[in-house]
C-alpha positions as a Markdown table, in Angstrom:
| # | Residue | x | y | z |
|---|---|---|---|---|
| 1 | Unk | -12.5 | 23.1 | 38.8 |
| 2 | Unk | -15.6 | 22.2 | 40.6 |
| 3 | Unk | -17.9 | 25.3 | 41.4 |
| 4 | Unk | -18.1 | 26.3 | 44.7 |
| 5 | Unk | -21.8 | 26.3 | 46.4 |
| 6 | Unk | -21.8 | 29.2 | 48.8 |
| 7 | Unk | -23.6 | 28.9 | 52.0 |
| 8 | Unk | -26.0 | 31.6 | 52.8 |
| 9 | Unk | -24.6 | 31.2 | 56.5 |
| 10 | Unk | -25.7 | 32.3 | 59.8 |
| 11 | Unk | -27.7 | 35.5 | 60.3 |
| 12 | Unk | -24.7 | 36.7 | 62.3 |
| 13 | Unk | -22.5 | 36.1 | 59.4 |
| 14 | Unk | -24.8 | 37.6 | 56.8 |
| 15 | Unk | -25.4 | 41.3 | 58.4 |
| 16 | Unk | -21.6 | 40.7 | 59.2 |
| 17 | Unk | -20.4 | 44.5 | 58.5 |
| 18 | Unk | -17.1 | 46.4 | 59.7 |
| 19 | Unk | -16.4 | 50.1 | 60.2 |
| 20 | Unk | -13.5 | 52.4 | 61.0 |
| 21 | Unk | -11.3 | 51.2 | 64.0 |
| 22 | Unk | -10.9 | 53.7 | 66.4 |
| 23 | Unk | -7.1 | 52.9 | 67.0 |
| 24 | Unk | -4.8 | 53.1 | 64.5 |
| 25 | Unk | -2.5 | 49.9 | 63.6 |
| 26 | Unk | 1.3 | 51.3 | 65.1 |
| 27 | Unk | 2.3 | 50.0 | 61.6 |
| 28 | Unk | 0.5 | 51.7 | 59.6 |
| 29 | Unk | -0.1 | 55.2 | 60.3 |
| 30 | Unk | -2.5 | 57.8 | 58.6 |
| 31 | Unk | -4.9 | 55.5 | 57.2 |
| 32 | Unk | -8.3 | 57.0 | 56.2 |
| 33 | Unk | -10.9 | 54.3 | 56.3 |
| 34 | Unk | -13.4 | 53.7 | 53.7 |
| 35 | Unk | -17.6 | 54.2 | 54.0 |
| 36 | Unk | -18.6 | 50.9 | 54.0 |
| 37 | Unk | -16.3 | 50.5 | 57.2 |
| 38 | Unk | -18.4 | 52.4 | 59.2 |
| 39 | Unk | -20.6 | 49.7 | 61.0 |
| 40 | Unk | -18.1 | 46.9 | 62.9 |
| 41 | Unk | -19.5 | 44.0 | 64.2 |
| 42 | Unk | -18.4 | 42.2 | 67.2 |
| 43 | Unk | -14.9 | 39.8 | 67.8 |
| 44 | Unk | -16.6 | 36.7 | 66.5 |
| 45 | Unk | -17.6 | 38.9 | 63.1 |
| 46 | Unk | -15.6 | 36.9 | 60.6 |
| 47 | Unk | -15.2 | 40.2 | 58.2 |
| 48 | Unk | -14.1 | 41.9 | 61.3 |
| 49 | Unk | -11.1 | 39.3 | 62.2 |
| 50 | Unk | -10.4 | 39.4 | 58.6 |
| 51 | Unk | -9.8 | 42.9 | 58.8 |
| 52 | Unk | -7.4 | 42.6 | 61.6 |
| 53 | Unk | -5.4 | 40.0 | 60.1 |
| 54 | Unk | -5.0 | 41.5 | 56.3 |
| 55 | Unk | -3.9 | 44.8 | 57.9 |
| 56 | Unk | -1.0 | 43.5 | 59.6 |
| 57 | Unk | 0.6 | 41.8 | 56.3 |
| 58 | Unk | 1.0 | 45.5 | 54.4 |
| 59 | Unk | 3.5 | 47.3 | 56.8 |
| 60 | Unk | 6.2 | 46.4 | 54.4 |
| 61 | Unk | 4.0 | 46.9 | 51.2 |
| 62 | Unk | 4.9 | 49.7 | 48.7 |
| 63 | Unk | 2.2 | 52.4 | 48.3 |
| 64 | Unk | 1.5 | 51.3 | 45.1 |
| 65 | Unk | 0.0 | 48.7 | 46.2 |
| 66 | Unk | -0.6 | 49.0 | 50.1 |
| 67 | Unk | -3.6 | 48.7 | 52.6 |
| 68 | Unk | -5.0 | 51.6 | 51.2 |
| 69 | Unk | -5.1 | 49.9 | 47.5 |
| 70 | Unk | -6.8 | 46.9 | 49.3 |
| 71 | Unk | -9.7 | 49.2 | 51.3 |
| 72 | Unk | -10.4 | 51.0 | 48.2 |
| 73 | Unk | -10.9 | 47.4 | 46.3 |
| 74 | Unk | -13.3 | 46.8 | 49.3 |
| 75 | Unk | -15.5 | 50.2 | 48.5 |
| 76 | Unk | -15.2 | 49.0 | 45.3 |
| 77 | Unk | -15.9 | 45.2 | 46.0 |
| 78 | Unk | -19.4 | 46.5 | 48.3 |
| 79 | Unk | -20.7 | 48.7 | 45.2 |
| 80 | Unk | -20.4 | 46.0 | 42.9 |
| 81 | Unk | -21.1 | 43.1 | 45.0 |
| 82 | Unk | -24.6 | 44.1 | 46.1 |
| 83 | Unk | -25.4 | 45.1 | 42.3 |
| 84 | Unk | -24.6 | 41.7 | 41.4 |
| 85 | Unk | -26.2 | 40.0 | 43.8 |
| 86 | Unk | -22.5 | 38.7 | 45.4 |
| 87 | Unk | -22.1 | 36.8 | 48.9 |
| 88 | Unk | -21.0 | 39.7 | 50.8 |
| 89 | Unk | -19.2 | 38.2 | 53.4 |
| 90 | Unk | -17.2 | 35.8 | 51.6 |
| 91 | Unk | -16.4 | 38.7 | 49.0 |
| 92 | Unk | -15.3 | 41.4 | 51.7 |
| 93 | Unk | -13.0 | 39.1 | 53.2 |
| 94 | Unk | -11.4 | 38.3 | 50.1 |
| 95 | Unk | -11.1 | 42.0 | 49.6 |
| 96 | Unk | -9.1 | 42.3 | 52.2 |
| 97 | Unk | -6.8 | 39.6 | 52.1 |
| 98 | Unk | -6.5 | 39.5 | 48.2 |
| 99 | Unk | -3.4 | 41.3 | 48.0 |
| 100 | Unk | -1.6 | 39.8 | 50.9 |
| 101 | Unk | 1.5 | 38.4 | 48.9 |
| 102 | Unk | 2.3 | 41.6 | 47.0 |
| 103 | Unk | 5.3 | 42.5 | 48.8 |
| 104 | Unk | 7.2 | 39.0 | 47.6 |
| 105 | Unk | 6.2 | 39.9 | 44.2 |
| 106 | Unk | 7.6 | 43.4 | 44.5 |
| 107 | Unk | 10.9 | 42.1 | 46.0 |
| 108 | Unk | 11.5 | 39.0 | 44.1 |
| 109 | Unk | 11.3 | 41.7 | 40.5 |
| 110 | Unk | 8.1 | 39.7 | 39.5 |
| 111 | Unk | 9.4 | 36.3 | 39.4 |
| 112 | Unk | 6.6 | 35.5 | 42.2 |
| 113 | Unk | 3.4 | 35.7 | 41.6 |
| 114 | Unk | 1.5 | 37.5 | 44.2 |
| 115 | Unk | -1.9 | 36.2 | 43.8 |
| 116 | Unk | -0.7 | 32.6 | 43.8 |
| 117 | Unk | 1.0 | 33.6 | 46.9 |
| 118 | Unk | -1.2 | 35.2 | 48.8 |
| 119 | Unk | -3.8 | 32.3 | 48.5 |
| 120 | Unk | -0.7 | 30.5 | 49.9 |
| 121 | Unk | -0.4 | 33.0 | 52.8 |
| 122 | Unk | -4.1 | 33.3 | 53.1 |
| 123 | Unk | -4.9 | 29.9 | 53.9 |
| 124 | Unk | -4.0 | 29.3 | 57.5 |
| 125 | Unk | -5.8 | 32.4 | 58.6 |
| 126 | Unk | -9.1 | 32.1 | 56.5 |
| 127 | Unk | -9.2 | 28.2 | 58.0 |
| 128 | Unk | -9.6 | 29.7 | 61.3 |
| 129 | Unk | -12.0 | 32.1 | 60.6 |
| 130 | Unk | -16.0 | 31.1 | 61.5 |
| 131 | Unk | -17.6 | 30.4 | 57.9 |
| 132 | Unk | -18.4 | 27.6 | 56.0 |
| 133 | Unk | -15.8 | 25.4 | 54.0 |
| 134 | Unk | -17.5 | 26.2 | 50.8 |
| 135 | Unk | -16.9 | 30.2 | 52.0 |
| 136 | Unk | -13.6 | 28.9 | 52.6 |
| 137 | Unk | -12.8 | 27.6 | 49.4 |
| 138 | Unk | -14.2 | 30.3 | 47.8 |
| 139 | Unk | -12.4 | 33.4 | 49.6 |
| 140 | Unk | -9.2 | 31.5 | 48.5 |
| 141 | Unk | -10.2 | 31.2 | 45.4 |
| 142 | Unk | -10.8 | 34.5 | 44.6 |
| 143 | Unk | -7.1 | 35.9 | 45.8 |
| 144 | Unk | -5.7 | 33.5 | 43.6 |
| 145 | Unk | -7.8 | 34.1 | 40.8 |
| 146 | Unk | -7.7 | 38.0 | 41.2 |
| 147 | Unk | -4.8 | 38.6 | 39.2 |
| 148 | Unk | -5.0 | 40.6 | 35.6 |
| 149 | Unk | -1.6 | 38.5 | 34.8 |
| 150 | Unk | -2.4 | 35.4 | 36.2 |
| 151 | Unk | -3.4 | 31.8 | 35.1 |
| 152 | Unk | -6.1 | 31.0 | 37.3 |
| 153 | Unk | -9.2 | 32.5 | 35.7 |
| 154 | Unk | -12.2 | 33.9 | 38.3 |
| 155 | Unk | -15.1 | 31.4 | 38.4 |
| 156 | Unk | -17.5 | 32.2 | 41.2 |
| 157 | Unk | -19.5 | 35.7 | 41.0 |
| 158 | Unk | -17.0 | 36.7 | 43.9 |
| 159 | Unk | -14.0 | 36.1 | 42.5 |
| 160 | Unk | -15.6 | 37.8 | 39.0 |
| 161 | Unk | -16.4 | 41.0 | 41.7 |
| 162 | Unk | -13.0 | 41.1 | 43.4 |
| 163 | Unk | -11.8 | 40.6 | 39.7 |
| 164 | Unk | -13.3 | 43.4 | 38.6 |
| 165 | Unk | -12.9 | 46.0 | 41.5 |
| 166 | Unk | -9.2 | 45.2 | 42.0 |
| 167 | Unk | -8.5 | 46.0 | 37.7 |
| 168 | Unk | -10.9 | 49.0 | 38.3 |
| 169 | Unk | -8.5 | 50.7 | 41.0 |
| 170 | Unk | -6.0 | 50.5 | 38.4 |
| 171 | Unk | -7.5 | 52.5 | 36.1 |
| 172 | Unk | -9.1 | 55.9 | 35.8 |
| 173 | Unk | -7.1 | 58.8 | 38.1 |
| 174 | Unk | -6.6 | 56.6 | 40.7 |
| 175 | Unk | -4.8 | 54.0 | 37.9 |
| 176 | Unk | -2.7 | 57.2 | 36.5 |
| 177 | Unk | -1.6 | 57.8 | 39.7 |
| 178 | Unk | -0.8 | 54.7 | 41.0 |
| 179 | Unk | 1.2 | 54.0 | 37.3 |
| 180 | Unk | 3.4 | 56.7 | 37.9 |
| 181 | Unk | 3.8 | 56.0 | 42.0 |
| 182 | Unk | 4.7 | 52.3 | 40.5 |
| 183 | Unk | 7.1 | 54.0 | 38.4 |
| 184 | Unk | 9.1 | 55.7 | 40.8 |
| 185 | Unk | 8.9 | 53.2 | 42.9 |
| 186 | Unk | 10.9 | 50.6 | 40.5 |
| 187 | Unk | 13.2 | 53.4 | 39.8 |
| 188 | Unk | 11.6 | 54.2 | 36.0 |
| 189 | Unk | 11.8 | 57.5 | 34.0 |
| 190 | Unk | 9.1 | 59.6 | 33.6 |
| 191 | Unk | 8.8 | 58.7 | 30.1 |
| 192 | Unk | 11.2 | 56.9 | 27.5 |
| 193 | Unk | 9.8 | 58.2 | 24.2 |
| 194 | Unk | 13.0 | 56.7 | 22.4 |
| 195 | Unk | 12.2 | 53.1 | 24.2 |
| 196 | Unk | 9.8 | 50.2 | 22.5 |
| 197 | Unk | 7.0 | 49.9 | 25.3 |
| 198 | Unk | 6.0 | 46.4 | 24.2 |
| 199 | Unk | 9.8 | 45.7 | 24.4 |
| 200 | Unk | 11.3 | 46.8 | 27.8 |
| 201 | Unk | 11.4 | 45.2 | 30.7 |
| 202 | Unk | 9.5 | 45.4 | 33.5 |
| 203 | Unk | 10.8 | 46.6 | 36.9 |
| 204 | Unk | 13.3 | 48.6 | 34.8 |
| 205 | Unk | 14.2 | 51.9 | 34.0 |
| 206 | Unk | 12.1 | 52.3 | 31.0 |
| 207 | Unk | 8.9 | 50.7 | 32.8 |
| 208 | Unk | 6.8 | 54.1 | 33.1 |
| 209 | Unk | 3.7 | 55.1 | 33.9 |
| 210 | Unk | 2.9 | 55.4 | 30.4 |
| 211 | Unk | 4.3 | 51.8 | 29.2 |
| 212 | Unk | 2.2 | 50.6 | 31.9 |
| 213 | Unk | -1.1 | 52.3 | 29.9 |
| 214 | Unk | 0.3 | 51.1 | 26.8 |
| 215 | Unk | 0.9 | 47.2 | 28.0 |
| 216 | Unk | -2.4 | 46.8 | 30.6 |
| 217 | Unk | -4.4 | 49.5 | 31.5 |
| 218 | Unk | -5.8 | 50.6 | 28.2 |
| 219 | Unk | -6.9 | 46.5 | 27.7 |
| 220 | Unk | -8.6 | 46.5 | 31.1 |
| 221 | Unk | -12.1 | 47.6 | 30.1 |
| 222 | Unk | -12.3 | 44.8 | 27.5 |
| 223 | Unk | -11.5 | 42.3 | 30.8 |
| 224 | Unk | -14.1 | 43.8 | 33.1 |
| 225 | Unk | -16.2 | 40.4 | 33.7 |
| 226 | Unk | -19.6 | 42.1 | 35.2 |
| 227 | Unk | -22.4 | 44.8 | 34.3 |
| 228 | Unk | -21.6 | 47.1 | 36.8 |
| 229 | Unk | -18.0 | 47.0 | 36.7 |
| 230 | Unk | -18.4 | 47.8 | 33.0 |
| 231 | Unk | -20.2 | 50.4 | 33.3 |
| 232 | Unk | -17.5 | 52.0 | 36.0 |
| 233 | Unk | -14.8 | 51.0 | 33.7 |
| 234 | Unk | -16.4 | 52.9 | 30.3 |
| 235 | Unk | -16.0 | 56.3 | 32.8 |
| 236 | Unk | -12.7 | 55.4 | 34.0 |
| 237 | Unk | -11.2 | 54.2 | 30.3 |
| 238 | Unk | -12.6 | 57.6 | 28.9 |
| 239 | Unk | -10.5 | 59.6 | 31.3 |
| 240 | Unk | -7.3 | 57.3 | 31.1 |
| 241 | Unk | -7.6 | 58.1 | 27.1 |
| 242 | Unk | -7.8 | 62.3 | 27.3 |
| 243 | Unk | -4.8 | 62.0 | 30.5 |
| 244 | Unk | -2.3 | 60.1 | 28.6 |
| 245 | Unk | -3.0 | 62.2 | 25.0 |
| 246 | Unk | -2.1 | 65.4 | 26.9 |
| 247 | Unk | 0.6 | 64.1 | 28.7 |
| 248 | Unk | 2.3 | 63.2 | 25.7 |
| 249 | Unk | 1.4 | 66.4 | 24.1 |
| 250 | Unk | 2.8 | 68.4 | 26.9 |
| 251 | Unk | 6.2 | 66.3 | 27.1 |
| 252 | Unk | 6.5 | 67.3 | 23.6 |
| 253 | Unk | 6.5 | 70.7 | 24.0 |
| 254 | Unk | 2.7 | 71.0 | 21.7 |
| 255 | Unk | 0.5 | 71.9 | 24.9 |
């Protein structure tokens, strides 16, 4: 695959930031905004029509993996990004949009995959949007490559970034949490010490919050592809380690 050279873009484009909207969306209610939305630009702001556009695919999406999953990849996206010296704008629209085709994933059981989805969904509405075609290209890029499971490996710094930020909201308390809110969601158990983790299926009964750490989220911080998101992962790993060893302590009865 050919590199993609990223324009540096018009000054508009460039100080290009988005904030809290002051109206809710009437699909999704109760949605606390993130930090780095504080400071919206105008209509023509391409981050800002972004923003409006990814919001209105996750009224169906399960919390697990819902708008708010997608603003805190785009905290997570502007800490990391600006570390690593990221195009900002094509990264934060990415951010938003990455995780548009989650919901076809979730229904189909896994047999779609959401990131090669979503760049599917993603493309008529990032071809409108006022950036460059190498931006473009990019931004598309990166949903499809943003997947832990997927086969399209991340091969711009922005797709490394939203790489890295999207695996690093699956880990840490928020990953614990959002294993077991997975869990229930797909109607799994609790835990199912009797049950092979490396054996049972996904989107069953025995796919729990702790097969989940067993399967991906304890490999995640040997996948982080940039400096800073390692150094976020090492802290988020740590705590992932001492959560699960008491858990299974305390399901035993020894805590």
């Amino acid at each position: 695959m050919k590199p993609f050279a990223v324009s540096t873009g018009t000054t508009t484009h460039m100080n290009c930031k988005i904030n809290m909207l002051k109206r809710r969306s009437r699909l999704i209610e109760d949605i606390s905004e993130p930090e780095a939305l504080l400071e919206i630009g105008d209509a023509s702001c391409p981050v800002r029509q972004a923003y409006e556009i990814a919001r209105k695919f996750y009224h169906r999406a399960r919390s697990s993996h819902d708008w708010d999953h997608s603003l805190r990849v785009y905290n997570l996206c502007e800490r990391i990004g600006e570390k690593e010296g990221a195009d900002m704008t094509t990264l934060r629209i990415a951010a938003l949009l990455h995780d548009i085709g989650r919901h076809a994933q979730d229904i189909s059981r896994g047999a779609i995959c959401h990131a090669q989805h979503g760049a599917r969904m993603a493309g008529p509405a990032v071809r409108q949007l006022p950036v460059s075609d190498d931006r473009k290209d990019n931004i598309i890029h990166c949903i499809r490559s943003h997947r832990f499971r997927g086969t399209t490996p991340p091969r711009t710094l922005e797709a490394r970034v939203l790489y890295d930020a999207d695996k690093l909201d699956a880990i840490g308390a928020v990953g614990v949490a959002r294993a077991f809110l997975f869990a229930g969601e797909v109607g799994a158990r609790l835990h199912s010490p009797e049950a092979d983790v490396y054996a049972s299926e996904p989107y069953s009964r025995d796919d729990t919050g702790f097969r989940e750490f067993k399967v991906k989220l304890c490999r995640i911080r040997e996948k982080i592809l940039t400096a800073e998101g390692r150094r976020i992962a090492d802290q988020r790993h740590e705590f992932m380690e001492l959560f699960f060893k008491r858990f299974l302590e305390e399901y035993e009865g020894k805590r």
